[in-house]
C-alpha positions in Angstrom: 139.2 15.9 41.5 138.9 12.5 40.8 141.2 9.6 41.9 141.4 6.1 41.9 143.6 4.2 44.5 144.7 0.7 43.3 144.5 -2.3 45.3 147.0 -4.6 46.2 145.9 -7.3 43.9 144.4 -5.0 41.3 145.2 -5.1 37.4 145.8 -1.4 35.9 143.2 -2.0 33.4 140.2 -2.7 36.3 141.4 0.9 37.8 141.4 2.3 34.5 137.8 1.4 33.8 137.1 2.8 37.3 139.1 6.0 36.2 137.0 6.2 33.1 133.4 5.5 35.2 134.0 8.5 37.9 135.1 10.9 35.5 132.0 10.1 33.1 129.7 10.6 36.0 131.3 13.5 37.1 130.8 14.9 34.1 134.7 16.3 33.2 134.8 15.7 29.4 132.4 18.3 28.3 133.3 20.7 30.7 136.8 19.7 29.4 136.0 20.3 25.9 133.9 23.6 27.1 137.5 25.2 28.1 139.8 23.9 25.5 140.3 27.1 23.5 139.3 30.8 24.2 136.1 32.2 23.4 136.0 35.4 22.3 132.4 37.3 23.4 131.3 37.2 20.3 131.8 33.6 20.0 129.8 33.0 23.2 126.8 35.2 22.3 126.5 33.1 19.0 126.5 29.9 20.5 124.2 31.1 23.2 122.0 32.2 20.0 122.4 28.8 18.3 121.5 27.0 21.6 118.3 29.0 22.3 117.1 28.5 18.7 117.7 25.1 18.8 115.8 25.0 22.2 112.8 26.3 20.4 112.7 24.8 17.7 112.9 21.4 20.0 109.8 22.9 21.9 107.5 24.3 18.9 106.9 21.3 17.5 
């Protein structure tokens, strides 16, 4: 869990850019995005498929 504790003479939009930096190195947002909606097994054996190609194709060359 990240969390930013303001400091006494601290502006809202310092501790917002310190916000933004922890949970960019944490690495939230695509794990976010990752469990936004449900996927079904056949969804997830597809993009499984789609990112092995693509791993492949990026290593053939």
């Amino acid at each position: 869990m990240t969390q930013v504790i303001i400091g006494e003479n601290e502006g809202i939009e310092s501790a917002l850019r310190r916000f933004k930096r922890q949970v960019s190195k944490a690495g939230i947002f695509p794990d976010m995005r990752k469990h936004r909606h449900f996927e079904t097994p056949h969804e997830k054996r597809k993009r499984k498929l789609v990112a092995r190609q693509k791993q492949r194709k990026r290593y053939s060359r």
